[in-house]
PDBQT receptor file of N, H, CA, C and O in Angstrom, charges set to zero:
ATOM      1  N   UNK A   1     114.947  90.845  81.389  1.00  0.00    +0.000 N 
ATOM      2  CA  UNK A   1     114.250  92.052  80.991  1.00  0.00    +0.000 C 
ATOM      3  C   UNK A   1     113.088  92.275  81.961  1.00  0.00    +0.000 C 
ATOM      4  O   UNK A   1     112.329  91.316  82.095  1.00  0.00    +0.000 OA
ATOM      5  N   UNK A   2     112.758  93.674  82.843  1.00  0.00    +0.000 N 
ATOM      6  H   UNK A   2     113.374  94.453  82.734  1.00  0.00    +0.000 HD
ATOM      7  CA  UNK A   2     112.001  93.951  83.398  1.00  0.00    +0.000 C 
ATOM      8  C   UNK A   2     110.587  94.176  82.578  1.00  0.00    +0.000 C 
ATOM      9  O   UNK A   2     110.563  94.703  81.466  1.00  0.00    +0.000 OA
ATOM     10  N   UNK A   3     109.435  93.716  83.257  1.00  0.00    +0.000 N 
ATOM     11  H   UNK A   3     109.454  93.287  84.161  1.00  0.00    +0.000 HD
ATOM     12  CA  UNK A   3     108.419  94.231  82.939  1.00  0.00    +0.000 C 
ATOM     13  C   UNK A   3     108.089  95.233  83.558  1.00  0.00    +0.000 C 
ATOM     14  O   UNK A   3     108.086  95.247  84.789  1.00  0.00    +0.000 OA
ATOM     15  N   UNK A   4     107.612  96.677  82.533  1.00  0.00    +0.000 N 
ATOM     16  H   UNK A   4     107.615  96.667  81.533  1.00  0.00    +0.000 HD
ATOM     17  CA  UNK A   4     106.954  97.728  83.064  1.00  0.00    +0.000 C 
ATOM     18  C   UNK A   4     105.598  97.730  83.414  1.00  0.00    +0.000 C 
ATOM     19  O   UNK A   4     104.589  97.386  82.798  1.00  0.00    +0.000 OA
ATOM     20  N   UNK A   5     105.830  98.298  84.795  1.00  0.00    +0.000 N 
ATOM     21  H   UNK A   5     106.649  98.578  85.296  1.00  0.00    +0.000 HD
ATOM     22  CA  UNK A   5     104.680  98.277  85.381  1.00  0.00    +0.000 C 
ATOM     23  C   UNK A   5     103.308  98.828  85.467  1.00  0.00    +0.000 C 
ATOM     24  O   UNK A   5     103.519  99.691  86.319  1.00  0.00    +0.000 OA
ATOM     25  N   UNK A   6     101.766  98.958  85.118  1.00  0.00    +0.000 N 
ATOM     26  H   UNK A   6     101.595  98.257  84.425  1.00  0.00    +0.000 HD
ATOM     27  CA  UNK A   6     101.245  99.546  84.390  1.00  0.00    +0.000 C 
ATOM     28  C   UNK A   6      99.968  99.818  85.693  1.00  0.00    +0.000 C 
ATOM     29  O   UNK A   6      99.617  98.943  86.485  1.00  0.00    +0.000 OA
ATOM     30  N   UNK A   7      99.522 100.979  85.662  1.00  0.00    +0.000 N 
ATOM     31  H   UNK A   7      99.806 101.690  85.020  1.00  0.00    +0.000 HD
ATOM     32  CA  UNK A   7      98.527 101.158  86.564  1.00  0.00    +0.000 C 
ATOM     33  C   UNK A   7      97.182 101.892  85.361  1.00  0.00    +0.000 C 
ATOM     34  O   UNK A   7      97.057 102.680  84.423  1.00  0.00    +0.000 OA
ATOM     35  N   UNK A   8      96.362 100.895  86.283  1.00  0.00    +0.000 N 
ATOM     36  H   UNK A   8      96.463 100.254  87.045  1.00  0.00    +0.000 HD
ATOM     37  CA  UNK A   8      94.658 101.534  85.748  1.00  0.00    +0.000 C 
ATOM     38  C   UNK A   8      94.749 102.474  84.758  1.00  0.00    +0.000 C 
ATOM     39  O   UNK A   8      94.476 102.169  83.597  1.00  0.00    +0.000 OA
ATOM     40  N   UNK A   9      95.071 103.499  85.041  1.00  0.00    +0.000 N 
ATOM     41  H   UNK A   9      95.293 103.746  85.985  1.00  0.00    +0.000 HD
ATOM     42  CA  UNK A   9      94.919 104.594  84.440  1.00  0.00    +0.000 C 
ATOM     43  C   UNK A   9      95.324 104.765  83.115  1.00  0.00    +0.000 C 
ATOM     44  O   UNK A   9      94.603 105.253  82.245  1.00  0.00    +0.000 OA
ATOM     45  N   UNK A  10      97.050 104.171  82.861  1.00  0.00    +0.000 N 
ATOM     46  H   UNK A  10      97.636 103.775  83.568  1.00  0.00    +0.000 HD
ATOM     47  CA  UNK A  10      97.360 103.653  81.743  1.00  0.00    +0.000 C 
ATOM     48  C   UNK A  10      97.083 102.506  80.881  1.00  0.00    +0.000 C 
ATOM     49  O   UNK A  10      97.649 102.466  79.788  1.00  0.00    +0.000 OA
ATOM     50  N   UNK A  11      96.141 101.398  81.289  1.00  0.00    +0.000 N 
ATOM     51  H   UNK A  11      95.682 101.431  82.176  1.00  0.00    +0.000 HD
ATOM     52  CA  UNK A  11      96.215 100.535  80.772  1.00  0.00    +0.000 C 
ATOM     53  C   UNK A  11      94.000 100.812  80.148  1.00  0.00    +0.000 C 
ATOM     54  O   UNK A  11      93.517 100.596  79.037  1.00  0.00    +0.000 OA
ATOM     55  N   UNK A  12      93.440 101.213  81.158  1.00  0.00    +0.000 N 
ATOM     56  H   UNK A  12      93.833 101.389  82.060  1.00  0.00    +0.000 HD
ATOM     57  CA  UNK A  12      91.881 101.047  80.737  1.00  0.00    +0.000 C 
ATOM     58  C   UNK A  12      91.150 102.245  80.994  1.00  0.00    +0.000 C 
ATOM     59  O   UNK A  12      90.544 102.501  82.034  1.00  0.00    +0.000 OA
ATOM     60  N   UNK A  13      91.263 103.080  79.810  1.00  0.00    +0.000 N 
ATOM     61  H   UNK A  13      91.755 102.872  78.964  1.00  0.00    +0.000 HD
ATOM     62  CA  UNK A  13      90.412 104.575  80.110  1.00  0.00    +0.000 C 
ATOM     63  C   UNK A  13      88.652 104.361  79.238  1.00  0.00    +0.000 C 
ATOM     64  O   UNK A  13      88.405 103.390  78.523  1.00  0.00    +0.000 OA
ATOM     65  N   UNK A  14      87.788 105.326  79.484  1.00  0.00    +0.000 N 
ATOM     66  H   UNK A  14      87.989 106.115  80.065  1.00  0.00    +0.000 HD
ATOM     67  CA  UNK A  14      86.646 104.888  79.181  1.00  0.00    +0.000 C 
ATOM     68  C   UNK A  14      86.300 103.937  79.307  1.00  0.00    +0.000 C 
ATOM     69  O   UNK A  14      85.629 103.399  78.426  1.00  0.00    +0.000 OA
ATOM     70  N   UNK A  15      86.664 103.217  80.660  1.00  0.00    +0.000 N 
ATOM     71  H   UNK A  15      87.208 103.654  81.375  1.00  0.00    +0.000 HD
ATOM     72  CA  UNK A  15      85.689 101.594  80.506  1.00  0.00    +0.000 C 
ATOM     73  C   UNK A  15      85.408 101.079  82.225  1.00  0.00    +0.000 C 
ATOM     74  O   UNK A  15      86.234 101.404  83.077  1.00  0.00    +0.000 OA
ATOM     75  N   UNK A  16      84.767 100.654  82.419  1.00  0.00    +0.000 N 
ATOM     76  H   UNK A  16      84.095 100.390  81.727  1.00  0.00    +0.000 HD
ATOM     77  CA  UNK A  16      84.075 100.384  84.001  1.00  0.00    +0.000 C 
ATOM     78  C   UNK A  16      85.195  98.946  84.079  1.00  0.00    +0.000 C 
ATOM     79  O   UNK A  16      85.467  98.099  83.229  1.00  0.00    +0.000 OA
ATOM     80  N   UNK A  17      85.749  99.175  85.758  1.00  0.00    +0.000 N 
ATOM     81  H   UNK A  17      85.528  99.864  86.449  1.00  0.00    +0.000 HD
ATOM     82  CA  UNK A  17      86.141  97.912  85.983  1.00  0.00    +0.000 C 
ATOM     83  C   UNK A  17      85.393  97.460  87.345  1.00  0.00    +0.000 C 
ATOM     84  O   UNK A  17      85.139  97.927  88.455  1.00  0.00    +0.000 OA
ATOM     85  N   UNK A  18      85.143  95.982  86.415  1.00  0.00    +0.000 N 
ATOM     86  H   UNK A  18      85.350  95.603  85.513  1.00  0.00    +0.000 HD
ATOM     87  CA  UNK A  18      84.084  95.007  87.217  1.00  0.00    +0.000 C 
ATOM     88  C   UNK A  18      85.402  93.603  88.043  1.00  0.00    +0.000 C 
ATOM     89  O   UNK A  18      86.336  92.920  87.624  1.00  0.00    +0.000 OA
ATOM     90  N   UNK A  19      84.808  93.780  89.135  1.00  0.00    +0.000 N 
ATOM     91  H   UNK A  19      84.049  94.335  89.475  1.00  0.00    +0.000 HD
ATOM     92  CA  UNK A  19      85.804  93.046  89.703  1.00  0.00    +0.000 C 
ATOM     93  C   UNK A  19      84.715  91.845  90.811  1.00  0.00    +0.000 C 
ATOM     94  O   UNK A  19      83.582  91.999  91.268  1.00  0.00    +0.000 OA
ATOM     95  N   UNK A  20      85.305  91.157  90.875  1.00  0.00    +0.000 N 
ATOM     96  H   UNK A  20      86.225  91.032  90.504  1.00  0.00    +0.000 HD
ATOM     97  CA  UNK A  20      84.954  89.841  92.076  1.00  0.00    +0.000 C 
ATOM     98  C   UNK A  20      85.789  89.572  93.202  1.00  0.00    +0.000 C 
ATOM     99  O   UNK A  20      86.993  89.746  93.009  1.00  0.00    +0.000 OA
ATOM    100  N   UNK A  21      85.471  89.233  94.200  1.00  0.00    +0.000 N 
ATOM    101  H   UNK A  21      84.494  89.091  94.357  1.00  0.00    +0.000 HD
ATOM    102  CA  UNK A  21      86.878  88.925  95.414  1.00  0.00    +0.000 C 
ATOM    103  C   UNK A  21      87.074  87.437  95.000  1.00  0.00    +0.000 C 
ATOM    104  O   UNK A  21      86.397  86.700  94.283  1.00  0.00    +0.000 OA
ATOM    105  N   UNK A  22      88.551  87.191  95.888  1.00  0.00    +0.000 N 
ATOM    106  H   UNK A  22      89.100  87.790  96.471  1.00  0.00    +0.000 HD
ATOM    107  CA  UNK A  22      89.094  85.854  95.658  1.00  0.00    +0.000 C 
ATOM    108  C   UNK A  22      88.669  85.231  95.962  1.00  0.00    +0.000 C 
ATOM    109  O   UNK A  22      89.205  84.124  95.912  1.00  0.00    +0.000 OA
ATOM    110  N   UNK A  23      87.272  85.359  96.579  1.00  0.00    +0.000 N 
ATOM    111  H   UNK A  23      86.837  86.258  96.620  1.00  0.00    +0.000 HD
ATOM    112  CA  UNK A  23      86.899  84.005  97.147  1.00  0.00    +0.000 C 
ATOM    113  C   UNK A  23      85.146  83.605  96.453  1.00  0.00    +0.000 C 
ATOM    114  O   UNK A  23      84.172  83.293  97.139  1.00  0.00    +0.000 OA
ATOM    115  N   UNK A  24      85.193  83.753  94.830  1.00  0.00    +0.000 N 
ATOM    116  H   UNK A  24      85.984  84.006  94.273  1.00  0.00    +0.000 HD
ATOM    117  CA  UNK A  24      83.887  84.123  94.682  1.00  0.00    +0.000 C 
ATOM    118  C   UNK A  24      84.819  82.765  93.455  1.00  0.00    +0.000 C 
ATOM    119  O   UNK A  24      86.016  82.561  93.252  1.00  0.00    +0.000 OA
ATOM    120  N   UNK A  25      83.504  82.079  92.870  1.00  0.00    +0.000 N 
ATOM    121  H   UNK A  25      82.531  82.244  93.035  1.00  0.00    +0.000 HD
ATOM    122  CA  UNK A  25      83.900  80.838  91.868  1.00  0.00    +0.000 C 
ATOM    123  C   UNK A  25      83.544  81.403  90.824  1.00  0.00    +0.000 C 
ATOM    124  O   UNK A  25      82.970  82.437  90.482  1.00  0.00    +0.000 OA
ATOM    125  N   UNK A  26      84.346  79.844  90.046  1.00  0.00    +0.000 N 
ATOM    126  H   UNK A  26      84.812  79.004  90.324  1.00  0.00    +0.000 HD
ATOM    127  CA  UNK A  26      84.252  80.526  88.634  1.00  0.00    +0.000 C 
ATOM    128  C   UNK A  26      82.892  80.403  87.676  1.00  0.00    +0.000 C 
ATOM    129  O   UNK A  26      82.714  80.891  86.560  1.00  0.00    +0.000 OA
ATOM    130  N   UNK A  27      82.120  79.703  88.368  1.00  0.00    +0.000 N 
ATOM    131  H   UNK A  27      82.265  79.307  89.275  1.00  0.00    +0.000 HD
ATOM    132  CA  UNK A  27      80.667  79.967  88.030  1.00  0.00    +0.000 C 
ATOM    133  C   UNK A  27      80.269  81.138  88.380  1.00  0.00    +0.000 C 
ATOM    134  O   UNK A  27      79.921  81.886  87.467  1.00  0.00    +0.000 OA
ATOM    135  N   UNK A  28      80.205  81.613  89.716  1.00  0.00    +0.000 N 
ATOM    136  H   UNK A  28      80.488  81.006  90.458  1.00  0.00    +0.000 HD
ATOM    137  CA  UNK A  28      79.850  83.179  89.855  1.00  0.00    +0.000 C 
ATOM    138  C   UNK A  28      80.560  84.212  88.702  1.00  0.00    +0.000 C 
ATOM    139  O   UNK A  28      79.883  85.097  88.178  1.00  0.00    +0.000 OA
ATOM    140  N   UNK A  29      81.608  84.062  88.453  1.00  0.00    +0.000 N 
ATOM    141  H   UNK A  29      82.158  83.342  88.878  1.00  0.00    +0.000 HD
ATOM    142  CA  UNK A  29      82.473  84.809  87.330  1.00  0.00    +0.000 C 
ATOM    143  C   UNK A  29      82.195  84.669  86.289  1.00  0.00    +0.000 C 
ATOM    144  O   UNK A  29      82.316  85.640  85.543  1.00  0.00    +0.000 OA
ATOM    145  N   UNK A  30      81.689  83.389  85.750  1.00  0.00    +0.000 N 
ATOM    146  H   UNK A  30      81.591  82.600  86.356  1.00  0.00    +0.000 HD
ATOM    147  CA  UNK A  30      80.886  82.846  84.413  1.00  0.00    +0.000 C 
ATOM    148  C   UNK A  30      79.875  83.795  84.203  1.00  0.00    +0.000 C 
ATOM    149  O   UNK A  30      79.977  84.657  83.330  1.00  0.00    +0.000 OA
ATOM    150  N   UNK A  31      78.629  83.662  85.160  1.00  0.00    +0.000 N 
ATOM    151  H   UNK A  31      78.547  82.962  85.869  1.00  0.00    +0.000 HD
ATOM    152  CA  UNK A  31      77.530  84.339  85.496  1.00  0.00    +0.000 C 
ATOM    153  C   UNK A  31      77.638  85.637  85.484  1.00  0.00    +0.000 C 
ATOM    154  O   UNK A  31      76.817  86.129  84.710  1.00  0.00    +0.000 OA
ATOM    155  N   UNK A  32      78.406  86.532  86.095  1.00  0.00    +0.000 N 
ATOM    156  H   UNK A  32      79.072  86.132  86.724  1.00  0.00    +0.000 HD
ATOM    157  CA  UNK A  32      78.763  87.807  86.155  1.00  0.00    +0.000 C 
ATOM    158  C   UNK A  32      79.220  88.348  84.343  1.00  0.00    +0.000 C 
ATOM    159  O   UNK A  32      78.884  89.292  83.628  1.00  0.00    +0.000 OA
ATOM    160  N   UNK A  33      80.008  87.321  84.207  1.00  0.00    +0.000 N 
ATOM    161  H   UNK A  33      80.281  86.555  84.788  1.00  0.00    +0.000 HD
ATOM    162  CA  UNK A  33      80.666  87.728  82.452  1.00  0.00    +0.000 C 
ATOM    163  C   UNK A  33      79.548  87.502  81.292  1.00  0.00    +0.000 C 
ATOM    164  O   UNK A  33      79.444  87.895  80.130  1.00  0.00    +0.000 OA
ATOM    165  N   UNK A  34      78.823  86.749  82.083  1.00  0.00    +0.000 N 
ATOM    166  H   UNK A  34      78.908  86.430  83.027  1.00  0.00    +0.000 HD
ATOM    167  CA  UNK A  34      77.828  86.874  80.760  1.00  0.00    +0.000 C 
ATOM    168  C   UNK A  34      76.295  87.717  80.905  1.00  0.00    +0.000 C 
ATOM    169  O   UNK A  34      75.466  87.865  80.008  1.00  0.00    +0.000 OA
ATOM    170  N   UNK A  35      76.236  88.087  81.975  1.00  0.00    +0.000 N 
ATOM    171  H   UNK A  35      76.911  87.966  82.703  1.00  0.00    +0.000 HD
ATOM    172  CA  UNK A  35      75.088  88.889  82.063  1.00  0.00    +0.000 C 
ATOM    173  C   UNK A  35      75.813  90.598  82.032  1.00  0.00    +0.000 C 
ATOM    174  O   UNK A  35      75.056  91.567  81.973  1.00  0.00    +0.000 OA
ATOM    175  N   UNK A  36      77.249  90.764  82.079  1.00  0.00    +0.000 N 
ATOM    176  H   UNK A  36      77.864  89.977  82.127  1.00  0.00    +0.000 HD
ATOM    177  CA  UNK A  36      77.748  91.916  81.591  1.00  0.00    +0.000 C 
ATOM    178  C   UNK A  36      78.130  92.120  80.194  1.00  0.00    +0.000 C 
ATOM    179  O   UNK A  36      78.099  93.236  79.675  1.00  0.00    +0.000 OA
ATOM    180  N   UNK A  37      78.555  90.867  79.464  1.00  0.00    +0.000 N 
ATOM    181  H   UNK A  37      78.580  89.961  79.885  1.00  0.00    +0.000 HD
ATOM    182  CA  UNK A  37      78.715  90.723  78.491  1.00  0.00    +0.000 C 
ATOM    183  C   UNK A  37      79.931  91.323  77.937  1.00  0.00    +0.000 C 
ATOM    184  O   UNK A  37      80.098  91.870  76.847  1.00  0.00    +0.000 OA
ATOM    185  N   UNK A  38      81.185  91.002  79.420  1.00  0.00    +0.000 N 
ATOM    186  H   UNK A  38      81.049  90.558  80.306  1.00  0.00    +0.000 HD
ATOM    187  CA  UNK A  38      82.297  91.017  79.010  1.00  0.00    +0.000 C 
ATOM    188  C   UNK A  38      83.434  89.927  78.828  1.00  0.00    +0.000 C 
ATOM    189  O   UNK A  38      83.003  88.816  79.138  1.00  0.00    +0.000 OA
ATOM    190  N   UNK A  39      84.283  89.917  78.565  1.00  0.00    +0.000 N 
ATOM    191  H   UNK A  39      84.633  90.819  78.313  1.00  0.00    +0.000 HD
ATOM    192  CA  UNK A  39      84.724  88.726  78.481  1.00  0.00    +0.000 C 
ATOM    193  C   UNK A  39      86.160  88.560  79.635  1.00  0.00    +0.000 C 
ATOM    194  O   UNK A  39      86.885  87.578  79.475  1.00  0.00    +0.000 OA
ATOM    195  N   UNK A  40      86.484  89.558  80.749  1.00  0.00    +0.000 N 
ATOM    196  H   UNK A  40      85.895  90.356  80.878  1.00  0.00    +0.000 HD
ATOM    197  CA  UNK A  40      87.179  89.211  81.835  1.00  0.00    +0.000 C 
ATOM    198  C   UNK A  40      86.968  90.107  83.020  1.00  0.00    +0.000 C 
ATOM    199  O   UNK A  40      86.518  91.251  83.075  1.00  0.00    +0.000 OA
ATOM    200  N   UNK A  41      87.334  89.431  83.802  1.00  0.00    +0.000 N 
ATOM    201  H   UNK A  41      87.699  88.501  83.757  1.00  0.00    +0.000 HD
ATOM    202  CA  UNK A  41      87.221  90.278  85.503  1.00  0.00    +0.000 C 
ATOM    203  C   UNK A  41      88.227  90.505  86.499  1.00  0.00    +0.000 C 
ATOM    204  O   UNK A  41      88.874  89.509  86.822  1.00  0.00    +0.000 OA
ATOM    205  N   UNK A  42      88.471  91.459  86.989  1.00  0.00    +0.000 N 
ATOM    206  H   UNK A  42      87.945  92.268  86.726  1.00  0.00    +0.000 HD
ATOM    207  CA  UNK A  42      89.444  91.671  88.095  1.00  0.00    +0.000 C 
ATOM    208  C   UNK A  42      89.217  91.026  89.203  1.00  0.00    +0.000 C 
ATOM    209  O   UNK A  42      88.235  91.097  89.943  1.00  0.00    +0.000 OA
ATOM    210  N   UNK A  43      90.228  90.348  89.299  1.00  0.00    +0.000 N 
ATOM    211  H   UNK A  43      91.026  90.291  88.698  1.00  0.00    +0.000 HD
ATOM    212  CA  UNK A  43      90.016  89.074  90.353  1.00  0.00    +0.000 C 
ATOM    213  C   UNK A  43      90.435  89.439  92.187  1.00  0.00    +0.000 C 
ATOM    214  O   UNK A  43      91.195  88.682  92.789  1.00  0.00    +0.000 OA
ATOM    215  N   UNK A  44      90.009  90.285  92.657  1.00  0.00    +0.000 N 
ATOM    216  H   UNK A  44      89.391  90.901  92.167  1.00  0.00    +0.000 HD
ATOM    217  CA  UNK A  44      91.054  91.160  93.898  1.00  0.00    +0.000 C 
ATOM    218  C   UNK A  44      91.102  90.360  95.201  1.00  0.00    +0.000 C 
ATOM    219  O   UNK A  44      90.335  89.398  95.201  1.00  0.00    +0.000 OA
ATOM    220  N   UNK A  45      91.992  90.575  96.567  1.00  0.00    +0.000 N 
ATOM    221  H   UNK A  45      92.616  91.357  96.567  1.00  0.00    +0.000 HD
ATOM    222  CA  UNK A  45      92.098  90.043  97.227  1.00  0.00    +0.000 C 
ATOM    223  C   UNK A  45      91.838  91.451  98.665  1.00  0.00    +0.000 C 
ATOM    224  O   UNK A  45      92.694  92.335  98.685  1.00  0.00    +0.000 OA
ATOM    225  N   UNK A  46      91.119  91.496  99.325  1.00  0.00    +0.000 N 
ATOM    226  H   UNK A  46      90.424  90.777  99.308  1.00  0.00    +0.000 HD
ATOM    227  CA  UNK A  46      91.178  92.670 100.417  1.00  0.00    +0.000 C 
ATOM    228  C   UNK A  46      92.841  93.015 100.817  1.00  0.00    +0.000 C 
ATOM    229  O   UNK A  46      93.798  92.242 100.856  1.00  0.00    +0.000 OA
ATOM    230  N   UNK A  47      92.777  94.306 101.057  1.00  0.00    +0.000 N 
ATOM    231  H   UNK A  47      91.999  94.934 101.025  1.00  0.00    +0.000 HD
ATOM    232  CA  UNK A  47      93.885  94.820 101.420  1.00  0.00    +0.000 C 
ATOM    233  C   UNK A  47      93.535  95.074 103.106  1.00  0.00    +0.000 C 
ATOM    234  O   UNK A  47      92.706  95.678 103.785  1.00  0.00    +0.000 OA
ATOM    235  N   UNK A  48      94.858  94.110 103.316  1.00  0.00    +0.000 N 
ATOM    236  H   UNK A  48      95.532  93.619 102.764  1.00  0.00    +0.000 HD
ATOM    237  CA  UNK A  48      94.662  93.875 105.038  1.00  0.00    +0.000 C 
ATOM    238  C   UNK A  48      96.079  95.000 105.255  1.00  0.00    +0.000 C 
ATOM    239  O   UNK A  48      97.044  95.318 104.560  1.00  0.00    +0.000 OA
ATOM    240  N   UNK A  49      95.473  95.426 106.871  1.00  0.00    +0.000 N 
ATOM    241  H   UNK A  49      94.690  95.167 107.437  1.00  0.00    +0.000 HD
ATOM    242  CA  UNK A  49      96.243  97.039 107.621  1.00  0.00    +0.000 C 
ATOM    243  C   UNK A  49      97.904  96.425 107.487  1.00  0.00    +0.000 C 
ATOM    244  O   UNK A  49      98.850  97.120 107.858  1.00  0.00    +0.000 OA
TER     245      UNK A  49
């Protein structure tokens, strides 16, 4: 069974997405989640040409 595939738009309306690059720890992410006072983060990787 395929999973359908879901973009931004469908999945998180009214809400800010807070993201970190892949190369940031999970203390920085700790730190970030609790002084936003959310409980997850978009974890991204640069988009190379």
């Amino acid at each position: 069974m395929a999973m359908r595939r879901h973009l931004y738009p469908d999945v998180i309306t009214d809400q800010k997405v807070i993201s970190l690059p892949s190369s940031a720890t999970v203390r920085e992410a700790a730190v970030l989640m609790d002084e936003k006072e959310i409980s997850s983060v978009l974890v991204a990787s640069p988009i190379l040409p």
